[in-house]
C-alpha positions, 0 to 999 in steps of 0.5 A: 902306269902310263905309257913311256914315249922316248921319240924322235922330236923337232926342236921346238924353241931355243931360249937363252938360259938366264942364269947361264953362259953355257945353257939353254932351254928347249922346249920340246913336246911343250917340255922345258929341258936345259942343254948346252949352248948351241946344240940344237937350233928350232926344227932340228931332230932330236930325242926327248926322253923324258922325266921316269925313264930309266937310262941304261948306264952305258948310255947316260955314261955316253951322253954325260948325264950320269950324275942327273940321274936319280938311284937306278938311271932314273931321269928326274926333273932337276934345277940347273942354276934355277931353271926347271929341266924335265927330261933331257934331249940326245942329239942323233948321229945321222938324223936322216935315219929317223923320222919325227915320232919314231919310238926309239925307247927299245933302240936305245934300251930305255924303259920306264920308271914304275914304283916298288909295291908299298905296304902300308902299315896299318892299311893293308896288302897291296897285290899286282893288278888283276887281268880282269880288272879294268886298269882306271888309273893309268894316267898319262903325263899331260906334258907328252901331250901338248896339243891335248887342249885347243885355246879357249876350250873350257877344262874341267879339272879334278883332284881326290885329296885324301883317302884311300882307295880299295875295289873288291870283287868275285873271281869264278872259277870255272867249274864252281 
């Protein structure tokens, strides 16, 4: 479960879509999104809320992305004339009233996306996390952080294939 960052942003780029009058690309966050043409210019003030946020209706009704939403207002990365868009961006009304990194999730009554608890036939029951167990695969999504890695810095990166996982432990309860 990582964390949901929806906040104020500049403008980073604005490229000429290629396969679109009415498009753009922005690239916000080091995020790819589509927008219409000429909404944005570089360094203005937007919002970026971006793919595994749930949108109240009410909202993505206002800002006209209702039918890129996936089952519950879920944002998805979607293809708009075969250009990958991850997210989408909100222009803000009065952007003197926000300052760049603002959390505006609450505002706008945006949360985040987390999956239903699967069973596995075969594998097992699944429970909710335990308070006293340490949480190691909260894993945040390396796209809400574009200067993470510095140019030229060595990366190690590493991938579990396949298996499954499963911890186990002792709970004492007071008194036994």
């Amino acid at each position: 479960m990582s964390s949901l960052i929806v906040e104020v942003c500049n403008v980073d780029k604005v490229e000429k879509h290629p396969n679109a009058d009415r498009l753009e690309v922005l690239t916000i966050k080091g995020w790819k999104t589509c927008v219409r043409s000429d909404m944005f210019k570089p360094g203005d003030k937007c919002v970026f809320v971006p793919p595994d946020a749930v949108v109240p209706i009410e909202l993505s009704d206002k800002v006209g992305i209702t039918q890129y939403l996936g089952k519950g207002g879920r944002v998805k990365a979607a293809r708009l004339r075969g250009e990958p868009s991850y997210g989408f961006v909100m222009e803000l009304g009065s952007p003197d009233d926000f300052y760049v990194g603002q959390d505006v999730a609450e505002l706008f009554g945006i949360t985040k996306w987390e999956p239903a608890i699967s069973y596995w036939k075969g594998e097992g029951d699944v429970e909710t996390p335990h308070p006293l167990f340490h949480k190691y695969t909260d894993i945040e999504n390396f796209g809400n952080f574009p200067t993470a890695f510095i140019e030229g810095e060595d990366v190690v990166i590493t991938e579990k294939i396949h298996g499954t996982n499963c911890r186990m432990g002792i709970i004492k309860n007071e008194g036994s």
